[in-house]
Structures are given as structure tokens and as C-alpha cells.
VOBA-1610 file (N, C-alpha, C; in pm, whole numbers, padded with zeros to 5 digits, always signed):
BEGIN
Unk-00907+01910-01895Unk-00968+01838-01783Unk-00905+01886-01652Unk-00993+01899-01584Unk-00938+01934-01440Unk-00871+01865-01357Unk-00781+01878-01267Unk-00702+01803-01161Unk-00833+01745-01043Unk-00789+01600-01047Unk-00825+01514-00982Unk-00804+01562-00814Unk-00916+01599-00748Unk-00907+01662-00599Unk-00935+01582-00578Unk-00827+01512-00394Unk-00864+01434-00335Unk-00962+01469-00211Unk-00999+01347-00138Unk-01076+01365-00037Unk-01041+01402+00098Unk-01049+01478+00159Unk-00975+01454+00349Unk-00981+01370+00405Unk-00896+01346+00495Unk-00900+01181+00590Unk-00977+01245+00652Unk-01042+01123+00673Unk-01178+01113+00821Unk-01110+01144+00911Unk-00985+01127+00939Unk-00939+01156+01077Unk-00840+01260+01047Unk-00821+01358+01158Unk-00711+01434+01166Unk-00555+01387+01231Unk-00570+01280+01384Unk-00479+01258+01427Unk-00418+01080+01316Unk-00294+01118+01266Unk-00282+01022+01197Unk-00255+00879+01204Unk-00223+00885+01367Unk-00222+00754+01437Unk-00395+00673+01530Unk-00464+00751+01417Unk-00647+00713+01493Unk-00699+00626+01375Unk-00711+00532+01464Unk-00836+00446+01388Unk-00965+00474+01354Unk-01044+00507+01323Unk-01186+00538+01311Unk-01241+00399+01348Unk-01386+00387+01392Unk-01459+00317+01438Unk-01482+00232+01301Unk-01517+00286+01155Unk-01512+00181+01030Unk-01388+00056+01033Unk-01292+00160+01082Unk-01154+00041+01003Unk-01114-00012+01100Unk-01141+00005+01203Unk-01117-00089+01378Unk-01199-00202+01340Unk-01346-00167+01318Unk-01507-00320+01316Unk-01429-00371+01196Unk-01415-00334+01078Unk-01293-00395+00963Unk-01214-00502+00939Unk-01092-00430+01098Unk-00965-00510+01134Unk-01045-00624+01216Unk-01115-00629+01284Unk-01116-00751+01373Unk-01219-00859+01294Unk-01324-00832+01201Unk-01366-00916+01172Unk-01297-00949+01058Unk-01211-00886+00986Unk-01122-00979+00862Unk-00986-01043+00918Unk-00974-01022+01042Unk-00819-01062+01129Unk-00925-01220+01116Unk-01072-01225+01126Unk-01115-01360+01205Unk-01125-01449+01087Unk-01174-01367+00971Unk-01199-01413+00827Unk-01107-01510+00778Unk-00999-01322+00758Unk-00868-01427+00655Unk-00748-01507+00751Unk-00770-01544+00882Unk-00714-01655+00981Unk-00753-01780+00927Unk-00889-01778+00874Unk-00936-01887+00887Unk-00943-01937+00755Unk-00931-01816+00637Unk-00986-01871+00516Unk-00867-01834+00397Unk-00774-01728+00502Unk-00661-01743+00369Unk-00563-01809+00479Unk-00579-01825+00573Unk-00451-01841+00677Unk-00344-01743+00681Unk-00407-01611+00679Unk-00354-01508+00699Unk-00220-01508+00787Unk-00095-01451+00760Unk-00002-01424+00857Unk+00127-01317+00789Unk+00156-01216+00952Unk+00195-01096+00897Unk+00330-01077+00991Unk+00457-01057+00894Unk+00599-01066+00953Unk+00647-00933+00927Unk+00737-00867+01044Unk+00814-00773+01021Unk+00729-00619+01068Unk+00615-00662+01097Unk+00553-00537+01106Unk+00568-00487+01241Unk+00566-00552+01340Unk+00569-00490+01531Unk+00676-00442+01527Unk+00803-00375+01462Unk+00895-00330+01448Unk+00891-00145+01333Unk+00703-00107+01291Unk+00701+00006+01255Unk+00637+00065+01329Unk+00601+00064+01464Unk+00522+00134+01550Unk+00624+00266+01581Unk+00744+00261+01555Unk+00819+00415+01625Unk+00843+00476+01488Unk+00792+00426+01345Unk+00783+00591+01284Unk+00678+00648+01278Unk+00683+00762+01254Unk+00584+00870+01185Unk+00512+00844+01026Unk+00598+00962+00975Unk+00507+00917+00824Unk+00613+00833+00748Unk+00580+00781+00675Unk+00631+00657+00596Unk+00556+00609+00495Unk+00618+00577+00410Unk+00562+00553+00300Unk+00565+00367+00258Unk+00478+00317+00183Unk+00468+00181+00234Unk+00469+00151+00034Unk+00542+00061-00015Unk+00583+00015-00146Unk+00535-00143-00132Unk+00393-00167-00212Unk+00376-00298-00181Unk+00356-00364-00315Unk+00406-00471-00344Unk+00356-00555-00455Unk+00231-00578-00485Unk+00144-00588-00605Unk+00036-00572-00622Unk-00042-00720-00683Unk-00112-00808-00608Unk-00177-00954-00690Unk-00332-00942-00641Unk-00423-00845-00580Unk-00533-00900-00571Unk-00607-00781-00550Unk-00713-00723-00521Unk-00789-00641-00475Unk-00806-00660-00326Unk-00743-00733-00267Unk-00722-00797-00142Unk-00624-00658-00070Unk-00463-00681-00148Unk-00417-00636-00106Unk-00395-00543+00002Unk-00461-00407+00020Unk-00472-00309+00071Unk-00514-00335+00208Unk-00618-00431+00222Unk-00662-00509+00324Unk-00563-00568+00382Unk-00487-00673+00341Unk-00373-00752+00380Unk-00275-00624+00432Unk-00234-00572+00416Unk-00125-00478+00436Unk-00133-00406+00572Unk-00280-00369+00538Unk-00320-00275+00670Unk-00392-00331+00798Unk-00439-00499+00831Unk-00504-00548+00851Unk-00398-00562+00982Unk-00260-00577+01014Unk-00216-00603+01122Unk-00159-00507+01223Unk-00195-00368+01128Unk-00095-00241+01180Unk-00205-00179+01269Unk-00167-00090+01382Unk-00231-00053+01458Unk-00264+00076+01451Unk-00205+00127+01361Unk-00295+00267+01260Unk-00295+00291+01145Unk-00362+00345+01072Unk-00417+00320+00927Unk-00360+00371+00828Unk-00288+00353+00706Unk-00262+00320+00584Unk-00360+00374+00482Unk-00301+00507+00450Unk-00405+00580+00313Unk-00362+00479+00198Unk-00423+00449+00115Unk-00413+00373+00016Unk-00474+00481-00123Unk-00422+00465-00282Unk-00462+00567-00359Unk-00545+00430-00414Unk-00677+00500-00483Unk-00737+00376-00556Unk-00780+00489-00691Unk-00821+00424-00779Unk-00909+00431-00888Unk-01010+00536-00873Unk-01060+00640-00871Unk-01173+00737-00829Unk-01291+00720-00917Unk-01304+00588-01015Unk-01463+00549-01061Unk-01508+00485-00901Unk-01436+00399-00834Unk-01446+00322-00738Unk-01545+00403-00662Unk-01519+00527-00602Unk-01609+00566-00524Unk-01697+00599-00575Unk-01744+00594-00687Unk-01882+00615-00727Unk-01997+00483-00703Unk-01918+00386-00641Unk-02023+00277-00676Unk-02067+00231-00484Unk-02194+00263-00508Unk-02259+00246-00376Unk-02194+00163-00252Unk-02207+00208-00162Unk-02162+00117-00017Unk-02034+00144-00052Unk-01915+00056-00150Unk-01764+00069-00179Unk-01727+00212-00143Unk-01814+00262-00203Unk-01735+00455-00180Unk-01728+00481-00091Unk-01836+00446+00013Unk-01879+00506+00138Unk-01737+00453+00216Unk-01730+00297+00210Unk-01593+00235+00257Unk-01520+00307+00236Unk-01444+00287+00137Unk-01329+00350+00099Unk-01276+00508+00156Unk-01366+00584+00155Unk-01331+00678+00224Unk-01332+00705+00372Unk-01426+00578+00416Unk-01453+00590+00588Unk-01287+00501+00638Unk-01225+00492+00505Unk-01082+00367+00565Unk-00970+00442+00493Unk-00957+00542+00477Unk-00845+00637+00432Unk-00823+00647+00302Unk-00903+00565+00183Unk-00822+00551+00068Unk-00837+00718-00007Unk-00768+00732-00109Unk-00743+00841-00180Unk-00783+00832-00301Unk-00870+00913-00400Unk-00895+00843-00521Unk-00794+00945-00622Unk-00774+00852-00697Unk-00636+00889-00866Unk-00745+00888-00930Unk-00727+00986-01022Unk-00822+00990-01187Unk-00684+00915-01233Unk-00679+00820-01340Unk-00561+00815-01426Unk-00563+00872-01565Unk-00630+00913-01563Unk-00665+00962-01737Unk-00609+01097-01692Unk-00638+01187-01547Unk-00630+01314-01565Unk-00469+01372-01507Unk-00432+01469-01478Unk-00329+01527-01417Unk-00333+01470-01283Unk-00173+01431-01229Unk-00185+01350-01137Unk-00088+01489-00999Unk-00100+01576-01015Unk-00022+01698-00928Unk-00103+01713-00819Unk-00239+01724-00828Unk-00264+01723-00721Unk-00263+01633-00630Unk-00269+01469-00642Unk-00285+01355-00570Unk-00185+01366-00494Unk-00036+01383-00595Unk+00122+01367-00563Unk+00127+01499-00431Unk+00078+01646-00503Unk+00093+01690-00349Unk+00033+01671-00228Unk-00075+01616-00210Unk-00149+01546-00108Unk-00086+01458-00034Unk-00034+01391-00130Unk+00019+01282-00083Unk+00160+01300+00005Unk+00203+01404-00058Unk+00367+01408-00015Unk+00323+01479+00122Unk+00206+01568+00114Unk+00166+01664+00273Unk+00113+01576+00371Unk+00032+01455+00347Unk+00016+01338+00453Unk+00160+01348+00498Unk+00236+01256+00398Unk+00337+01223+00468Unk+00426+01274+00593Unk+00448+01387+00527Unk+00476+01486+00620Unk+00456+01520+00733Unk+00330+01527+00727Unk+00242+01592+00873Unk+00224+01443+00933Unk+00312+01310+00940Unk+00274+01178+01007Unk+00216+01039+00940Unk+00148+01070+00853Unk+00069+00966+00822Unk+00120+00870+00733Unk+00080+00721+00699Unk+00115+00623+00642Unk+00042+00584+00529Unk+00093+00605+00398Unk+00058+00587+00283Unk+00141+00482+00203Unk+00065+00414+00145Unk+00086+00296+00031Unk+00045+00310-00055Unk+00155+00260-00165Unk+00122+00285-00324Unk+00183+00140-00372Unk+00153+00095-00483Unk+00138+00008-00572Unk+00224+00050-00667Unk+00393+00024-00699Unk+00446+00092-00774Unk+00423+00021-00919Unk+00387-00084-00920Unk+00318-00119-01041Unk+00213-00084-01138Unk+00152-00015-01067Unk+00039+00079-01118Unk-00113-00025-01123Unk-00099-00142-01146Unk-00220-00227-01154Unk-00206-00370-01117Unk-00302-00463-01084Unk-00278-00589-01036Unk-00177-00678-01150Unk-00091-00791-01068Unk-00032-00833-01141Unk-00145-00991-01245Unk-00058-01014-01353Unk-00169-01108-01417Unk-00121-01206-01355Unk-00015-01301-01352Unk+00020-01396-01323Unk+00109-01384-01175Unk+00056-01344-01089Unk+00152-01301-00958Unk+00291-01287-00957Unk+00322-01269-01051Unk+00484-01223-01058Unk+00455-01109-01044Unk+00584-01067-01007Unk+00643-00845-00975Unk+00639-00785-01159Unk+00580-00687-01195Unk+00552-00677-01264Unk+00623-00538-01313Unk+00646-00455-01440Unk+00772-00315-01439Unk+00667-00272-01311Unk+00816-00201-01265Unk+00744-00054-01172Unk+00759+00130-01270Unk+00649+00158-01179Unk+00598+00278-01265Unk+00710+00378-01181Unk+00797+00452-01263Unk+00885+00511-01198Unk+00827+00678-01090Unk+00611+00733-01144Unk+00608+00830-01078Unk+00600+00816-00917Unk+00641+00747-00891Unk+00627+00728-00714Unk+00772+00782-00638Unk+00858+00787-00763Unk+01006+00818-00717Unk+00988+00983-00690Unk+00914+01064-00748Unk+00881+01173-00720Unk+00828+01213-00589Unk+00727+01087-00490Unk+00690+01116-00388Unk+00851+01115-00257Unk+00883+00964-00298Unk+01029+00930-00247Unk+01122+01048-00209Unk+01167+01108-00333Unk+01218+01237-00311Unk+01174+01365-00252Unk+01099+01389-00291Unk+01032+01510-00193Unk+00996+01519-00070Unk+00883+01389-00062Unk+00863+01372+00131Unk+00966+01333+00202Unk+01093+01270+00155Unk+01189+01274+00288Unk+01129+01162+00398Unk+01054+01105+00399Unk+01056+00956+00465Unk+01096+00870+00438Unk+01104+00718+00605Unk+01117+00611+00538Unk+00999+00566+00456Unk+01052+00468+00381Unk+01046+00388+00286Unk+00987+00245+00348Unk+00884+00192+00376Unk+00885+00057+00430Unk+00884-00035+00256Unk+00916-00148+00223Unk+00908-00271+00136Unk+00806-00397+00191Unk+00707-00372+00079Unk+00624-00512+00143Unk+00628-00603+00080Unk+00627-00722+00056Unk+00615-00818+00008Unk+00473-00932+00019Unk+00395-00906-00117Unk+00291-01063-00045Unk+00271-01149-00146Unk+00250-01230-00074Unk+00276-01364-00157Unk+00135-01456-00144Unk+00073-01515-00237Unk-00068-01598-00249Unk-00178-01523-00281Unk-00153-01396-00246Unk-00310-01314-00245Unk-00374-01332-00404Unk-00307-01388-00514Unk-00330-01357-00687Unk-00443-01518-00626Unk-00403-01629-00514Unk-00506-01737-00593Unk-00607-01719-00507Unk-00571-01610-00370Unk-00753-01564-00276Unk-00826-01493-00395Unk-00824-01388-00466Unk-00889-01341-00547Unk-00800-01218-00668Unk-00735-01308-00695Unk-00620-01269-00840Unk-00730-01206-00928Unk-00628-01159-01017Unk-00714-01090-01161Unk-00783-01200-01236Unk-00926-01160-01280Unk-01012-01281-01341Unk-01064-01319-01270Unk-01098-01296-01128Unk-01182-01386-01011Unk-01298-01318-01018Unk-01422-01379-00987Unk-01538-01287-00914Unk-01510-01312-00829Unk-01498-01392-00739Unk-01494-01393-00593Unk-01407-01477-00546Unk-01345-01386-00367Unk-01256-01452-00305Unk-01317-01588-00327Unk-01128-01663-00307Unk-01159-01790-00238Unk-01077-01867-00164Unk-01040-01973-00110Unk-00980-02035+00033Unk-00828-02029-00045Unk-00772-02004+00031Unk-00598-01939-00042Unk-00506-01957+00106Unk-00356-01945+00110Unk-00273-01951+00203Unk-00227-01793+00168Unk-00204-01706+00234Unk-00144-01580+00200Unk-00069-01530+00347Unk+00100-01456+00277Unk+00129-01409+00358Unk+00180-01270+00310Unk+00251-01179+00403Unk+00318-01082+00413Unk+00425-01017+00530Unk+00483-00975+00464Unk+00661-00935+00478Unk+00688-00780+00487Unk+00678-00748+00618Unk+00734-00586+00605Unk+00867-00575+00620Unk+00953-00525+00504Unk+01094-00524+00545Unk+01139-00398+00604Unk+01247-00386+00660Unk+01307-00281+00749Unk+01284-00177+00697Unk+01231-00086+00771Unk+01232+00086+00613Unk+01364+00113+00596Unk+01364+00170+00438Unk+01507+00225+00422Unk+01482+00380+00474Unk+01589+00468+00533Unk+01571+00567+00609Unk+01591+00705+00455Unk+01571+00776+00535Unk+01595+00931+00407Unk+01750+00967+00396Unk+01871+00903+00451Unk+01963+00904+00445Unk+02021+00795+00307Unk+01950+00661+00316Unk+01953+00545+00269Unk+01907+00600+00121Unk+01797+00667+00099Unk+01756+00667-00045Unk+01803+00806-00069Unk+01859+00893+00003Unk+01921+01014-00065Unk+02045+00969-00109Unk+02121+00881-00074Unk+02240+00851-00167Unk+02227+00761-00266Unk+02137+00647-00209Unk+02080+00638-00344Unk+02040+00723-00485Unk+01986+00804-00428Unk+01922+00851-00522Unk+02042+00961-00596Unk+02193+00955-00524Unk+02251+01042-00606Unk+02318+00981-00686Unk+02279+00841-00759Unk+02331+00771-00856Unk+02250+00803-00965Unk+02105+00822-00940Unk+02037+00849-01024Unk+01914+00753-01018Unk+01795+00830-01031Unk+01636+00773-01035Unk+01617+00630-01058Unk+01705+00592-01194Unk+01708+00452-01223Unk+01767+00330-01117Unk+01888+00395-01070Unk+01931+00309-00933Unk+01841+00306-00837Unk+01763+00383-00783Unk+01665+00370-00678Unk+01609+00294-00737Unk+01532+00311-00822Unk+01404+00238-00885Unk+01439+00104-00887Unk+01552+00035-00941Unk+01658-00113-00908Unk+01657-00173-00814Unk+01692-00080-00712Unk+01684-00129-00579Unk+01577-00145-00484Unk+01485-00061-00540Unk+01347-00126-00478Unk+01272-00213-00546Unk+01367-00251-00669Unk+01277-00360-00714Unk+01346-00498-00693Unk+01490-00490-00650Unk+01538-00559-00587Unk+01491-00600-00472Unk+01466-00503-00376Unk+01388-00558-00216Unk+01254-00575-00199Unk+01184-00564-00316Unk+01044-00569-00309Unk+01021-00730-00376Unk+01152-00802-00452Unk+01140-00932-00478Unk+01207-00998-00398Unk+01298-00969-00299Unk+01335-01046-00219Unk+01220-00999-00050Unk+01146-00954-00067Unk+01028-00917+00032Unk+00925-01034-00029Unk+00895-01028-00100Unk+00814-01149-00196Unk+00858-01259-00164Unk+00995-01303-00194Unk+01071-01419-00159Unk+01040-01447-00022Unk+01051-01362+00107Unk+01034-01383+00244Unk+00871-01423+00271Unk+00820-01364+00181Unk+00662-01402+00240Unk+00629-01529+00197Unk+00700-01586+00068Unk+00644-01703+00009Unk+00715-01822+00092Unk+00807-01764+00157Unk+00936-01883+00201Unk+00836-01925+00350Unk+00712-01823+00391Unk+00662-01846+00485Unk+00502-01905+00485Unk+00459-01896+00365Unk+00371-01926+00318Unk+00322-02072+00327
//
């Protein structure tokens, strides 16, 4: 089977909104204000990096939305690549940065894509869990993301969210009226996870699963 090719961002400059995910942000800023009581901490403090990489806990199909919904430039997100096959969704998804993963197939090409965003500026989020959680707890993390970690040489942001499993958790058809928040914690810098990381893969991996439950903890404590 062939390697899973991703798509190009709609945009070249990596700090541009496109006209899709701007009309997006303002009518779900009005949505989930009103209907999850949306609210977003820690984030007016990532406007001075570049590329960065964004580690978020995973409870809803929401998520990706929530994450990117307060930042003032856009957040590649990797999804599922049946996804874009299904009318209107695809068209989204790619007019709003996401990236599609085969998971069945070789994942080398996504990973170098991904690590060359980074690089060249841009802000990508991954789900180190690999899939929604069942019961909104933090769920194992999938250790191939430590591969991006290492190679691209960025910070690291930690997100934390908390409620999004009862707006539209696993088993829902459809959203519904929920309290949800989120928690961007400080990025750890490329200094921070290179010594980390000279304990060994497993210590990193610890420690972001350490700050990705006490990022959880901060969003729920606000919730």
C-alpha cells in the first residue's frame, strides 16, 4: 500500500487566516459562548512563537474546534483521511488546515510533513492518544508523536480540556448544552525537552503526560 500523501495548506503565510476559518471563528466564538459556555486560558501568551507544536487531550469531535477557536492563527490538525471523502466535511476540513492520516497505511510521509510545517512556522496539533477518550479520562499516549518532538526542534504547547466528552463525547449523535473549558500551558522550549529527552523517550512521554493531566486539572478547576 502506498504512503498516505497529504494535502497543502490553503495558505502559504502561516500566520493567515483564510476567509473559511475566520466566518468559522466568529460564528462558533457566538455558538459555543452561549451553548457550551465556552472559555479559553493561557492562550494570549502564544502569539510570539513561530512553529509549535500543540499536545491536546482528546474527549469529543469538538475538540479541534475548541483549541483553535481562540487563537489568532490557525492550527493544522491531522484527522482520519476517510473523513474527507464525505461531502461538504472534506471541503471543510481542508479549507481549515486539517491533514489527513491513513492509519492502516505507512505513516512517513504525514510525520515528514508535519515536522516541515513546523519548521517553516506553522502550528500543528496532535492528539497523543490516538482516538477520542470513552469516559473523558486521559487515556495511554501513543508514543509516535515523540518522533515529531525530536526532530522539529519546537516548543511544545500542553492543552488541557475539560467537559467537551458531555457537548458531544463518544456515542453522541449530536452536540449538546455542556460547560467546557480549556488550558494552554506554558510551551516547554527545545532546550526543556532535549534534556528531557536525554533520559530517554519514556521520560518525555511521563512528563507530558504528567502536564497534560495537570492542564486537564486547570481547565476543570475552571469549568
Amino acid at each position: 500500500m502506498s504512503e498516505q500523501r497529504t494535502q497543502p495548506l490553503v495558505e502559504v503565510d502561516p500566520r493567515h487566516r483564510n476567509w473559511v476559518w475566520r466566518t468559522i471563528q466568529i460564528v462558533l466564538q457566538l455558538l459555543f459562548s452561549v451553548f457550551l459556555r465556552y472559555r479559553a486560558y493561557g492562550h494570549r501568551e502564544l502569539e510570539q512563537y513561530s512553529g509549535m507544536l500543540f499536545l491536546v487531550n482528546h474527549q469529543s469531535f469538538l475538540d479541534p474546534l475548541l483549541v483553535g477557536l481562540p487563537l489568532s492563527r490557525p492550527v493544522c490538525f491531522l484527522a482520519r483521511d476517510s473523513l474527507f471523502r464525505v461531502p461538504v466535511v472534506g471541503w471543510v476540513l481542508r479549507s481549515t488546515y486539517v491533514m489527513p492520516i491513513n492509519r492502516e497505511s505507512a505513516s512517513t510521509a504525514v510525520m515528514r510533513e508535519s515536522i516541515a510545517k513546523l519548521k517553516a512556522g506553522y502550528w500543528l496539533g496532535i492528539f497523543p492518544e490516538g482516538t477520542r477518550s470513552v469516559d473523558g479520562q486521559l487515556g495511554e499516549l501513543k508514543p509516535g508523536f515523540l518522533a515529531i518532538v525530536r526532530r522539529a526542534q519546537v516548543p511544545v504547547c500542553i492543552v488541557g480540556i475539560a467537559g467537551s466528552q458531555h457537548a458531544f463525547g463518544r456515542g453522541a449523535l449530536f452536540p449538546r448544552m455542556a460547560k467546557v473549558s480549556v488550558y494552554f500551558d506554558s510551551p516547554m522550549m527545545p532546550e526543556e525537552l532535549k534534556s528531557l529527552l536525554e533520559h530517554g523517550e519514556e521520560h518525555l512521554l511521563a512528563e507530558i503526560r504528567s502536564r497534560l493531566e495537570a492542564s486537564i486539572v486547570m481547565a476543570t478547576s475552571r469549568n
